[in-house]
ZADO-1210 file (C-alpha; in nm, 4 decimals, padded with zeros to 6 digits):
<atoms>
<atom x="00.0000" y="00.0000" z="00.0000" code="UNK" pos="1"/>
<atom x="00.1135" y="00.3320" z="-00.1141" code="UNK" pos="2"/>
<atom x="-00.0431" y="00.6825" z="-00.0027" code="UNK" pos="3"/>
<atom x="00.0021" y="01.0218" z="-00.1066" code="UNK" pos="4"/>
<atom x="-00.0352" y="01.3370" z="00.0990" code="UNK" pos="5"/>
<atom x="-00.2318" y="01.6454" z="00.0163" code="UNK" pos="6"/>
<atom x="-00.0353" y="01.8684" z="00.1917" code="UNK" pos="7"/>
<atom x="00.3822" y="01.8366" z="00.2970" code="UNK" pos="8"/>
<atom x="00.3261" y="01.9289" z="00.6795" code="UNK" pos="9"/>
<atom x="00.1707" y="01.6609" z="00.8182" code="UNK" pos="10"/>
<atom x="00.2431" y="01.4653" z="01.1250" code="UNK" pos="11"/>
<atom x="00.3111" y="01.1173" z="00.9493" code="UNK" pos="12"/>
<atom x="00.3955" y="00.9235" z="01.2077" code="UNK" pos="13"/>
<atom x="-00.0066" y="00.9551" z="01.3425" code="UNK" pos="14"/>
<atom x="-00.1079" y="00.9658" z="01.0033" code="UNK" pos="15"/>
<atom x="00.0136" y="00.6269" z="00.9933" code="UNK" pos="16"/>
<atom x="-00.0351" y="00.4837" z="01.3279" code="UNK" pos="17"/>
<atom x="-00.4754" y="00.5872" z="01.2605" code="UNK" pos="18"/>
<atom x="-00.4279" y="00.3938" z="00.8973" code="UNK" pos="19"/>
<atom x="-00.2811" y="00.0782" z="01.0343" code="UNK" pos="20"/>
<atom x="-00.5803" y="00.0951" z="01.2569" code="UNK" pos="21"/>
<atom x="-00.8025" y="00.1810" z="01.0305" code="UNK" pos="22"/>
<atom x="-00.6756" y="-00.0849" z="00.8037" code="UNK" pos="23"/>
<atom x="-00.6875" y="-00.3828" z="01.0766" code="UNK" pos="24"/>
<atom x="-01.0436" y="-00.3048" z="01.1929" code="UNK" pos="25"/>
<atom x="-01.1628" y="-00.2842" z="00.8105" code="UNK" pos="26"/>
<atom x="-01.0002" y="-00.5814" z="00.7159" code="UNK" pos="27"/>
<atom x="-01.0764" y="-00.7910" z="01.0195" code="UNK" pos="28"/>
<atom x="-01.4554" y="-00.6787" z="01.0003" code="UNK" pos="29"/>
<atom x="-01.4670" y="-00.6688" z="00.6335" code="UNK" pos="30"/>
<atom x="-01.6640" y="-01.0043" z="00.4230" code="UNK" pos="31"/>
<atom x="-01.4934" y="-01.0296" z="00.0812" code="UNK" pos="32"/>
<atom x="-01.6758" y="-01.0470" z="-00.2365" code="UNK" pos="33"/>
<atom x="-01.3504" y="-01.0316" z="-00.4498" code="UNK" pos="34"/>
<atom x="-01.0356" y="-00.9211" z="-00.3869" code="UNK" pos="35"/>
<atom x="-01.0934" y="-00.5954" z="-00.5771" code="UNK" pos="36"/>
<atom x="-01.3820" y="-00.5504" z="-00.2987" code="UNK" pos="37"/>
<atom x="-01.1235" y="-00.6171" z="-00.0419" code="UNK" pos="38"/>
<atom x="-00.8737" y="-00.3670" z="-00.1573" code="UNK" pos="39"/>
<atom x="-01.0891" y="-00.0938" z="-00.2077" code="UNK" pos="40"/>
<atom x="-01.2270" y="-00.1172" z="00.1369" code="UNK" pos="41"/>
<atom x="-00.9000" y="-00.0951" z="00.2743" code="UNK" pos="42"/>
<atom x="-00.8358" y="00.2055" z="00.0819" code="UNK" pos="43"/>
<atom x="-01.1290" y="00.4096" z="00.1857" code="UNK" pos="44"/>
<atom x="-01.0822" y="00.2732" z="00.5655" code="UNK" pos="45"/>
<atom x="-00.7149" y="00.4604" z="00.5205" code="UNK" pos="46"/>
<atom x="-00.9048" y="00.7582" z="00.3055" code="UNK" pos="47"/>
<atom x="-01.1189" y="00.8037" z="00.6361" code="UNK" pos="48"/>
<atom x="-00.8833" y="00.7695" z="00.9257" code="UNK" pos="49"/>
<atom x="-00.6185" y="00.9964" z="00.7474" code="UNK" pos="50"/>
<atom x="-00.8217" y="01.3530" z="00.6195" code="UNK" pos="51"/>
<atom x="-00.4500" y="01.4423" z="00.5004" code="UNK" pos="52"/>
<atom x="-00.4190" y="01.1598" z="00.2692" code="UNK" pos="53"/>
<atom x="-00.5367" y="01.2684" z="-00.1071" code="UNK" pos="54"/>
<atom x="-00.4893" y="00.9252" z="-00.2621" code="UNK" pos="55"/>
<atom x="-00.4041" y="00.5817" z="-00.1313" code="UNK" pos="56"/>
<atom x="-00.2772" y="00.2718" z="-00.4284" code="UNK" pos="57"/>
<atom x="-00.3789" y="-00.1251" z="-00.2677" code="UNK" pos="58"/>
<atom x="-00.2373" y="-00.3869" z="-00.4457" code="UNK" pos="59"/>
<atom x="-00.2099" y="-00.7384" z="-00.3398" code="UNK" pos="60"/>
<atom x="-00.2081" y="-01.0831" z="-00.4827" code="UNK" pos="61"/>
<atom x="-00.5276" y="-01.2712" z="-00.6572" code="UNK" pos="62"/>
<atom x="-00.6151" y="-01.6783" z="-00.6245" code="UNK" pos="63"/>
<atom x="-00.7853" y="-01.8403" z="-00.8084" code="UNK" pos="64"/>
<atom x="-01.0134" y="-02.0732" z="-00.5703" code="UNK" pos="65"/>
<atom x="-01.1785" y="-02.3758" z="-00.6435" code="UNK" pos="66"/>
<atom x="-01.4134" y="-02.6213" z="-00.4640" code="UNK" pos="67"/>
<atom x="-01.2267" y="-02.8611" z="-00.2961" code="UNK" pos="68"/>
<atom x="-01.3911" y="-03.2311" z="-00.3655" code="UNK" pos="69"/>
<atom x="-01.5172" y="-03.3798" z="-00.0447" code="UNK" pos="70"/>
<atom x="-01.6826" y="-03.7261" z="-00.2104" code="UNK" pos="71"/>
<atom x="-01.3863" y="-03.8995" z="-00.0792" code="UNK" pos="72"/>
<atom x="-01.4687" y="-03.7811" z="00.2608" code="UNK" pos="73"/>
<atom x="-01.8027" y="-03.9293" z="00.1820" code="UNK" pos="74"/>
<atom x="-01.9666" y="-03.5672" z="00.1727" code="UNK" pos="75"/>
<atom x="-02.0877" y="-03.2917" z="-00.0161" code="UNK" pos="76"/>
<atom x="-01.8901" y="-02.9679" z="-00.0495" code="UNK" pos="77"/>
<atom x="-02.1921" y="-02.6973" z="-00.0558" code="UNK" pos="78"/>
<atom x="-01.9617" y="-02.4377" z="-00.1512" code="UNK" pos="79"/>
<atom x="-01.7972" y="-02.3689" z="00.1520" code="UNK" pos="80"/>
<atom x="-01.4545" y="-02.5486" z="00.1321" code="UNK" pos="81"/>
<atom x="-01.1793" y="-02.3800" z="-00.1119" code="UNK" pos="82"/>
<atom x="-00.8709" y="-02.3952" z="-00.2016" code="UNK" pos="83"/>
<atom x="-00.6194" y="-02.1658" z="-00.3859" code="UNK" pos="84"/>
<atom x="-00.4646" y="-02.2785" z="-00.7050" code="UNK" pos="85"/>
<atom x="-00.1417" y="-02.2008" z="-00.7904" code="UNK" pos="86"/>
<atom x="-00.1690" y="-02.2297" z="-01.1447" code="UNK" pos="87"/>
<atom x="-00.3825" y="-01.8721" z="-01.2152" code="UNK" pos="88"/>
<atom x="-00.2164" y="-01.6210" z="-00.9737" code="UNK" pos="89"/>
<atom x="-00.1971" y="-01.2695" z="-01.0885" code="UNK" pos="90"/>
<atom x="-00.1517" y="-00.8679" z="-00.8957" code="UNK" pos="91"/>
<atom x="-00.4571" y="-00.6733" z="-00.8377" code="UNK" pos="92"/>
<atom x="-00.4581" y="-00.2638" z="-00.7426" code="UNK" pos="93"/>
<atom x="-00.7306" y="-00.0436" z="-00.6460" code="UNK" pos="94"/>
<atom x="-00.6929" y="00.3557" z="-00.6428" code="UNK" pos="95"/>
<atom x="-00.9138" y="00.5128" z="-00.4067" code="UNK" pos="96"/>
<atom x="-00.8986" y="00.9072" z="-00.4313" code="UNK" pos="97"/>
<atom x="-01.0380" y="01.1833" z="-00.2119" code="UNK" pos="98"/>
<atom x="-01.2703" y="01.3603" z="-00.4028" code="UNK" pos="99"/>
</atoms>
């Protein structure tokens, strides 16, 4: 994660101390629908802690998942149970400016 201040005098060692909490509380209270969901949250969580922050860059890694196949457990997999495959990984970023 990246960030870039509106103005040069700003306290940036509380700017970042409020982001990192903003960022674990968003992230550990925050149900994923994608990864690009993810990553934007977290961006507007820092947008909102930090008023000095103009724009904030997210990027992290993106899975693939698949079901994982439970028949030989001698069950169903209803969805739930996935697993990451290795063989479709690629980056994801988000931008999330201050209008």
């Amino acid at each position: 994660m990246t960030w870039q201040h509106a103005e040069r005098d700003t306290d940036h060692r509380a700017c970042r101390q409020r982001a990192g909490r903003a960022l674990t509380e968003a992230f550990t209270g925050h149900t994923s629908r994608s990864s690009q969901h993810t990553l934007y949250q977290l961006g507007a969580a820092v947008l909102d802690a930090c008023p000095e922050i103009a724009h904030v860059r997210v990027e992290g890694a993106h899975l693939t998942r698949a079901l994982v196949d439970l028949s030989p457990f001698g069950t169903e997999n209803d969805g739930r149970v996935y697993t990451a495959a290795d063989h479709q990984r690629s980056t994801v970023s988000v931008d999330v400016h201050r209008n």
